[in-house]
N, C-alpha and C positions, 0 to 999 in steps of 0.2 A: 504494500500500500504506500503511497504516495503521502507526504508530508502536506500539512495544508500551507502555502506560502501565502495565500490571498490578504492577510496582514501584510507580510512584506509588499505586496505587490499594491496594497493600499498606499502605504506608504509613501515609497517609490512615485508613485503618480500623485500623491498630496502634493511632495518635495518639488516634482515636475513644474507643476502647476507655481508653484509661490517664485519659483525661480523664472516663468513667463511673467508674472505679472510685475517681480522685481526689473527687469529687463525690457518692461511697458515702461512702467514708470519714470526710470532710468531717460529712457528717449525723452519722453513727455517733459519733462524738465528740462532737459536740454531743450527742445524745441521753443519751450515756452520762455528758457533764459537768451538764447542766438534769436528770438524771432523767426523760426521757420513757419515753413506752412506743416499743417497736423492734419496729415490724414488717414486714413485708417490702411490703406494699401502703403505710406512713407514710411508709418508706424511700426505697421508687419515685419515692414524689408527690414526696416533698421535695428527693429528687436529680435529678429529670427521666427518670429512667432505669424500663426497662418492669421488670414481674414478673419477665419470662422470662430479662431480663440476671439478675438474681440470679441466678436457678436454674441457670443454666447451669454447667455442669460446671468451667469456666475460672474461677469465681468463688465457686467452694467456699468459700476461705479468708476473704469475705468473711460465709459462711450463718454461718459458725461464729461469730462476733460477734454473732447473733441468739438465741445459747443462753443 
């Protein structure tokens, strides 16, 4: 029988996750300190992270910095 890793693998993708949103953020502030333009395709590029992380519902409070 197979060990249950599904903790680890929670984890693992929490970790994922905070480390996109550090590396949103990251941009966003620079964008906002040089005056670029913020968009959500510059945003993507610049933090590694896809369109669809933005969009997704868990990262709301990040769209809202695009206003």
């Amino acid at each position: 029988m197979r060990a249950d890793n599904s903790a680890h693998l929670a984890e693992a993708a929490q970790q994922r996750s905070l480390a996109c949103i550090e590396r949103v953020q990251a941009v966003l502030n620079a964008l906002e300190r040089d005056g670029g333009a913020v968009t959500v395709v510059g945003v993507a590029a610049r933090a590694g992270v896809s369109r669809t992380f933005l969009y997704d519902p868990d990262q709301a409070s990040l769209l809202t910095r695009f206003a």
